[in-house]
C-alpha positions in Angstrom: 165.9 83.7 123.2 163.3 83.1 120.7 159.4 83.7 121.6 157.8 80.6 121.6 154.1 80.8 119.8 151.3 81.0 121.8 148.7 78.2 122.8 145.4 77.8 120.3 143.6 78.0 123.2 145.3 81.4 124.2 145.1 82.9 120.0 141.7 82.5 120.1 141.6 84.3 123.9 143.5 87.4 122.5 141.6 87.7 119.6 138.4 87.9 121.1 140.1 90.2 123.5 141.3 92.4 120.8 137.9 91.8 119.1 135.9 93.1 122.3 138.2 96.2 122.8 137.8 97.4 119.2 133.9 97.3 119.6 133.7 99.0 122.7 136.2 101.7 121.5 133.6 101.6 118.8 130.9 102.0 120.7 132.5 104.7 122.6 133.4 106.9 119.9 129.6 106.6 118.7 128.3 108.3 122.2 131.0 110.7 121.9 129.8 111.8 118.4 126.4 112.0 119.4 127.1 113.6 123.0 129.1 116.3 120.6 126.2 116.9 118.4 123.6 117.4 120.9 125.8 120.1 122.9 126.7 121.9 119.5 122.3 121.3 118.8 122.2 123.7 122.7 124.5 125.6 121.9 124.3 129.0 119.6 124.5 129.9 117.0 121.9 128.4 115.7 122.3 127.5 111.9 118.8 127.9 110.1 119.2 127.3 106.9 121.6 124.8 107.3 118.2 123.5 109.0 116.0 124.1 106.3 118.5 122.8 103.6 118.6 119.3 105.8 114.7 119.6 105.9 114.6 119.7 102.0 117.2 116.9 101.7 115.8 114.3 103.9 112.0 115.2 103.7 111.0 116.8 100.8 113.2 115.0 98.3 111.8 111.7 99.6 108.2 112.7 99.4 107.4 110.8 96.4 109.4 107.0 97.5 107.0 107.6 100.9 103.9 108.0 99.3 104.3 105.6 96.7 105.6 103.0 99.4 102.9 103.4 101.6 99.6 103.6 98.9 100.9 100.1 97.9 101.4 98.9 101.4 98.3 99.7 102.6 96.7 98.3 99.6 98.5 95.0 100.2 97.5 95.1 103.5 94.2 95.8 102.8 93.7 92.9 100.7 95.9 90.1 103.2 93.9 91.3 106.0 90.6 90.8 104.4 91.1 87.5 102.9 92.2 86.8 106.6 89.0 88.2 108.4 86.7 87.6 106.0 87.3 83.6 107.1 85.9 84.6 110.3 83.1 87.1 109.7 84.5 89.8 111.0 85.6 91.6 107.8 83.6 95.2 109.3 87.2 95.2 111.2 89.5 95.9 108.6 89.8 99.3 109.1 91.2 99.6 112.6 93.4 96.4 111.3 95.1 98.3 108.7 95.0 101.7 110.6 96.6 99.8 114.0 99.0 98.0 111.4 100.2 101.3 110.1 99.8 103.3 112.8 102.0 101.3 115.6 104.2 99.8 113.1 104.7 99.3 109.3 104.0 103.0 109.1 107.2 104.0 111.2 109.1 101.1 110.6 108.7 101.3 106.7 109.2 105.0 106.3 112.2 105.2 108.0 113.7 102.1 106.1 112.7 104.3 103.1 114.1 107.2 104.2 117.3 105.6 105.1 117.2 103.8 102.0 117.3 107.2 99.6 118.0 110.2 102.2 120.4 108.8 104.6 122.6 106.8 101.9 122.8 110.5 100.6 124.1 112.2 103.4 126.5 109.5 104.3 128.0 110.0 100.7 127.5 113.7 101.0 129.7 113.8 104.5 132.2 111.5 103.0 133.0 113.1 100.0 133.3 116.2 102.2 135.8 114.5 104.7 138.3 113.0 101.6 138.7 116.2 99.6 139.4 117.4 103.2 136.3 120.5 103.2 135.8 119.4 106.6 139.5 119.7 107.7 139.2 123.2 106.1 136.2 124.1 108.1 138.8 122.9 111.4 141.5 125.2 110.0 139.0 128.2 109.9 138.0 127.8 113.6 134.6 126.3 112.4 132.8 123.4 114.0 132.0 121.2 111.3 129.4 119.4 113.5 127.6 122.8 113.7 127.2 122.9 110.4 127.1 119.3 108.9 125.4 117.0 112.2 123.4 119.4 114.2 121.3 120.7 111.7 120.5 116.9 109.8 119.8 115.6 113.6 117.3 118.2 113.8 115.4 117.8 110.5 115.3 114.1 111.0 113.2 114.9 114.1 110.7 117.2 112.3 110.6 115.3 108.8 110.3 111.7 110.1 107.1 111.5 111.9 105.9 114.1 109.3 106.4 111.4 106.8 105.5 108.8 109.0 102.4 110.7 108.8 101.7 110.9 105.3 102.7 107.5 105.4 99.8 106.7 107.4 97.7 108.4 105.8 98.2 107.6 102.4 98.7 104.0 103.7 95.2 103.7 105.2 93.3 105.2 102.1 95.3 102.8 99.8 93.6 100.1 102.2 90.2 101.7 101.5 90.9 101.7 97.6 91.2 97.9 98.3 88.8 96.9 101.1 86.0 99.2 99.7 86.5 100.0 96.1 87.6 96.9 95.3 85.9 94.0 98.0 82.9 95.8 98.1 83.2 96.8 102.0 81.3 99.8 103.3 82.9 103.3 103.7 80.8 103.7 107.0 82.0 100.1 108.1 85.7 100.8 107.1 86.1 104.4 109.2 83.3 103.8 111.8 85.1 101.2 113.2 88.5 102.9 112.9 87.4 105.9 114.9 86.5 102.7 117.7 89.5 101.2 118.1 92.3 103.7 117.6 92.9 106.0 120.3 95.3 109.0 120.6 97.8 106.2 122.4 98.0 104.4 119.4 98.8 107.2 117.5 101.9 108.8 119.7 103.1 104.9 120.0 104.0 106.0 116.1 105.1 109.3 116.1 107.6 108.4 119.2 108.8 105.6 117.8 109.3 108.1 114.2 111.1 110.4 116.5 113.6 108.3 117.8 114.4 106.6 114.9 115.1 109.8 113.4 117.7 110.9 115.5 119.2 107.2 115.1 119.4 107.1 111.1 120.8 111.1 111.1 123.5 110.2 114.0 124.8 106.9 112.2 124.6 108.8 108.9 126.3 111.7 109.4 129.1 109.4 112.2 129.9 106.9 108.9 130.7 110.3 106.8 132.6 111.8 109.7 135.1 108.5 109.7 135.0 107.5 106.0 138.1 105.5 105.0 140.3 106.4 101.8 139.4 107.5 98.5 135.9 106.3 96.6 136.2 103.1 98.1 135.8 104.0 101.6 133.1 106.1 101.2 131.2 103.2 99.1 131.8 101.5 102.0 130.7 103.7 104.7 127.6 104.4 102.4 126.6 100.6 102.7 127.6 100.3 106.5 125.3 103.4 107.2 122.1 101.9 105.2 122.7 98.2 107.3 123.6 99.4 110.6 120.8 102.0 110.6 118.3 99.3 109.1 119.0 97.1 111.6 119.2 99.1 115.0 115.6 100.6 113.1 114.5 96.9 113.7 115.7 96.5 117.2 114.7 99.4 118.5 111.2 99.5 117.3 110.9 95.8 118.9 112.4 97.7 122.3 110.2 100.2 122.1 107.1 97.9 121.1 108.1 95.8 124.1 108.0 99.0 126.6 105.6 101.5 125.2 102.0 100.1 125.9 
């Protein structure tokens, strides 16, 4: 008895059956991996250096990408928002517009892309390397956890380095605006600040530095989870490089819209 082929209708049924069951066995190994690393994070020994090492790999070695990123950013913005307000008189507000800009949005938004961009495509390759010359399979075979020593500690530093570079992002960000709006337009130092210190309020600023945090546990978790599960030889891990930098660009995006939505 020969098996007779299915229906079109029925083909297309099973593979979007097939299709939803690989993304929520997907999704469930990504919780897993996470759930993993934050019980190794609670768990001691803790691994300090390892710490500091991750601190120096994500932060400090994309110091000069953040500050150059955000000068011209808030010199852009400087300039777009003053041609805007200037149409309506009300130029003496371009400080709080470029601070609120910065400090709600572009400034986390934009340094984590950055971050991602040089640090996280790093690690990703770093991890996967690691995984096909099978380093991490030796750490198994010495009774090692390798998330102790590869996940926990780069989870960690992206919570202290990326609102610190949000920070400086800010910052630099906001004088690059004054270069522009007062250096350049002829708008009043007095005028610029003065009316910053009006309109943003400490609320303003931890709307930033929460949204910083939580996207640094995101970029570090989908980093170091494309390393863990990198596929064959050089290829795979170009691969796994590229899905890391687009899947954690893009859940950067919808989450800072989620929290934007819910954070007042």
């Amino acid at each position: 008895m020969t098996d007779r082929p299915l229906p079109l209708a029925l083909r297309a049924l099973d593979a979007l059956g097939q299709r939803a069951t690989y993304v929520v066995d997907s999704l469930g190994r990504f919780g897993t991996f996470l759930g993993q690393a934050l019980a190794t994070i609670l768990t001691p020994p803790f691994k300090f250096w390892a710490f500091i090492d991750r601190i120096h790999y994500i932060g400090y070695r994309s110091l000069l990408i953040i500050v150059l990123t955000g000068g011209f950013t808030g010199m852009v913005l400087g300039l777009q928002v003053y041609l805007t307000l200037v149409r309506f008189g009300s130029e003496a507000y371009l400080g709080p517009a470029v601070a609120l800009s910065l400090i709600r949005e572009l400034g986390p938004v934009l340094a984590a892309l950055m971050v991602t961009g040089r640090a996280g495509s790093a690690l990703t390759a770093e991890i996967g390397i690691m995984r096909i010359t099978e380093q991490i399979d030796a750490l198994t075979v010495m009774a090692l956890n390798p998330l102790r020593y590869l996940v926990a500690p780069s989870i960690l530093a992206g919570l202290v380095t990326f609102p610190l570079m949000t920070a400086i992002f800010d910052v630099v960000g906001i004088f690059g605006g004054y270069l522009v709006g007062v250096e350049l337009l002829g708008l009043s130092q007095g005028t610029y600040f003065g009316e910053m210190q009006t309109f943003v309020d400490m609320q303003d600023i931890m709307t930033g530095f929460w949204k910083s945090l939580s996207f640094g546990v995101v970029v570090t978790w989908v980093c170091t989870y494309k390393g863990f599960n990198v596929g064959h030889g050089a290829e795979g891990v170009a691969k796994a490089t590229t899905d890391a930098v687009v899947l954690s660009s893009v859940l950067i995006l919808v989450w800072d819209y989620f929290m934007g939505s819910v954070l007042p």
